[in-house]
GUPA-470632 format. One line per field, with one value per residue (C-alpha): residue number from 1; residue in one letter; x, y, z. Coordinates in nm, 2 decimals. Layout:
n = (NUM, ...)
res = (A, ...)
east = (X, ...)
north = (Y, ...)
up = (Z, ...)
//
This chain:
n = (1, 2, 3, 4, 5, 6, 7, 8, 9, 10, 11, 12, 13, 14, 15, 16, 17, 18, 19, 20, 21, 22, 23, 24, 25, 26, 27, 28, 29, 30, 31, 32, 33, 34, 35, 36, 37, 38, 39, 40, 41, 42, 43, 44, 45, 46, 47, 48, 49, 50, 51, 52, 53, 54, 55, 56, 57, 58, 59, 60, 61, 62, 63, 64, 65, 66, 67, 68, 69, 70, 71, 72, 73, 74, 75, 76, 77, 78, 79, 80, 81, 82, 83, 84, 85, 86, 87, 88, 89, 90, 91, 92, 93, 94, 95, 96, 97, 98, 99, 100, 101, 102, 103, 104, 105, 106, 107, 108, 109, 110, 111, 112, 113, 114, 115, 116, 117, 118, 119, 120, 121, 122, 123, 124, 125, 126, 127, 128, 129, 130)
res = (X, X, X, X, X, X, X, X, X, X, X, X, X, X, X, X, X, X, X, X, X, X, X, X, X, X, X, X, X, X, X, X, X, X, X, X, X, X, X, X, X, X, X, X, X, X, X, X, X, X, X, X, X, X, X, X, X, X, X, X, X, X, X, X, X, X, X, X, X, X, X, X, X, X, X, X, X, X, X, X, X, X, X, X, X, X, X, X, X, X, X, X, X, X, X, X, X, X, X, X, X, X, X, X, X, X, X, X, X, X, X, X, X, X, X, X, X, X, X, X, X, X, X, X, X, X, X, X, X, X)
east = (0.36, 0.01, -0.29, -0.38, -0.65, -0.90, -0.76, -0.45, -0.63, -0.84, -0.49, -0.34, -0.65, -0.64, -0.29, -0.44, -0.64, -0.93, -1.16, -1.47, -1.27, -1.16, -1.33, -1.32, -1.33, -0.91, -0.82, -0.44, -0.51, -0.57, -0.77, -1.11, -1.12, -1.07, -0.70, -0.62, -0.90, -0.84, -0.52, -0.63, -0.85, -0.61, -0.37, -0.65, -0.74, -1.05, -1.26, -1.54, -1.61, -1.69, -2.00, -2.35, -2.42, -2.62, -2.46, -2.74, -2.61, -2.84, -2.85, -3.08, -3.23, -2.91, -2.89, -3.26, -3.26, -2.97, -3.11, -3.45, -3.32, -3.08, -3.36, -3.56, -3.30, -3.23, -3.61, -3.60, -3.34, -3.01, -2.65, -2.61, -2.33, -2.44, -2.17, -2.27, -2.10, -2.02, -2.07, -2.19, -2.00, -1.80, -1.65, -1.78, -2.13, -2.03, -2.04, -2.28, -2.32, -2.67, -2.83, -2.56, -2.22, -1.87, -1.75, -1.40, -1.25, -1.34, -1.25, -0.89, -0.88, -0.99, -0.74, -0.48, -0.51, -0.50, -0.22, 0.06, -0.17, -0.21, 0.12, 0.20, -0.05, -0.16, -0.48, -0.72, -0.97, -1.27, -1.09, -0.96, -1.32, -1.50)
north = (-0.25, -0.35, -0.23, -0.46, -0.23, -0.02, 0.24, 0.22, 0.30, 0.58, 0.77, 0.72, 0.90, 1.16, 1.26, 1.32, 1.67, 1.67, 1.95, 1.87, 1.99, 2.30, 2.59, 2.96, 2.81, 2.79, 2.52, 2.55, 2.65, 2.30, 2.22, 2.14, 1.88, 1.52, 1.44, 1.30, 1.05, 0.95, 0.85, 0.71, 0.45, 0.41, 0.29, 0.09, -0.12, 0.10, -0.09, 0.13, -0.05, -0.43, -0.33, -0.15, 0.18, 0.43, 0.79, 1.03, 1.44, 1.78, 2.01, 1.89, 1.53, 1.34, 1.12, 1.05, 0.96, 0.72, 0.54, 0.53, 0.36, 0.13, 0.02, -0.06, -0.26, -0.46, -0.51, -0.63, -0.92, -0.76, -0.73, -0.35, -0.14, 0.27, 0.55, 0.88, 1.14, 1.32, 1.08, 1.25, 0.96, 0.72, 0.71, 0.38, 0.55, 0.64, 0.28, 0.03, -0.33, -0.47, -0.18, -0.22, 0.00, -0.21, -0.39, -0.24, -0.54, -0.52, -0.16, -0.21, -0.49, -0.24, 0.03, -0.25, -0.29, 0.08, 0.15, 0.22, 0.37, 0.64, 0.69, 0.70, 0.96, 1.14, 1.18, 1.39, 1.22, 1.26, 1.10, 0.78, 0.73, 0.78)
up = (-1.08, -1.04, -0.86, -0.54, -0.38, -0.46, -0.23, -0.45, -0.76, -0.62, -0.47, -0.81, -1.04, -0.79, -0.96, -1.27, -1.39, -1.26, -1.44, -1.25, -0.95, -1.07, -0.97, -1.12, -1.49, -1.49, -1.74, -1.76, -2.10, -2.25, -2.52, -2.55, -2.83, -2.87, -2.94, -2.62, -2.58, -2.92, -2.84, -2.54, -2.74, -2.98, -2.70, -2.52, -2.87, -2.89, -2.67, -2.75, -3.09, -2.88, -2.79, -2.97, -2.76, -2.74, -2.69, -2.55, -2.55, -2.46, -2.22, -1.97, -1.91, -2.03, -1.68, -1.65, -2.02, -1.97, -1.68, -1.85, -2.14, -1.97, -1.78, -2.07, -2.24, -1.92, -1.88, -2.24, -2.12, -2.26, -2.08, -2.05, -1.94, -1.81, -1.78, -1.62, -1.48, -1.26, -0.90, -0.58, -0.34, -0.53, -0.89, -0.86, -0.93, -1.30, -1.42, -1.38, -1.54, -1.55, -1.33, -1.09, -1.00, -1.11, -0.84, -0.69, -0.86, -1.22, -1.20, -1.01, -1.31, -1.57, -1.47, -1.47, -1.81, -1.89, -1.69, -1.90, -2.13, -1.84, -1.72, -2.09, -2.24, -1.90, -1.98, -1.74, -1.44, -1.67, -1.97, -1.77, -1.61, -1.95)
//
């Protein structure tokens, strides 16, 4: 069954385990490494490899140093994707395409395509939206 609706897409993340949600540091015991993303992009084709990127990591500044840079590289006339996280309204926030946050289609398209993948692997909210 496929997405339609936005709204559909949004109820169905919210079933997954959502970290960024949990409060009191309670982790179900999971993990922290990268097995199940790796699967994940295995499954997906590894889409990450289509495409140059730049991956910034720190403690502080990561955001501002993202949208800085993406800026600079649209300024400089090239197509450019941003991913940040977490959102404050929409998880529509996270990803932008040229400066601007996906449209509820593409992303009800993207998650489409990753469906089985997810009902598959169950990967957590943060994994999907990465």
């Amino acid at each position: 069954m496929s997405f339609r609706k936005f709204p559909q897409v949004a109820g169905y993340l919210a079933r997954f385990t959502d970290y960024e949600r949990m409060t009191g540091g309670r982790y179900a015991g999971q993990p922290y490494d990268l097995r199940r993303m790796a699967r994940l992009l295995d499954a997906l084709g590894h889409p990450e490899r289509g495409f140059a990127s730049v991956h910034i990591a720190g403690t502080k500044g990561k955001g501002s140093t993202a949208h800085f840079a993406e800026a600079i590289f649209r300024a400089h006339g090239l197509r450019t994707g941003l991913y940040t996280s977490p959102h404050l309204v929409s998880m529509l926030e996270r990803i932008r395409l040229d400066g601007d946050p996906v449209s509820e289609r593409l992303f009800v398209r993207a998650m489409n395509r990753m469906r089985r993948a997810m009902d598959r692997l169950r990967p957590t909210y943060f994994e999907i939206m990465t």
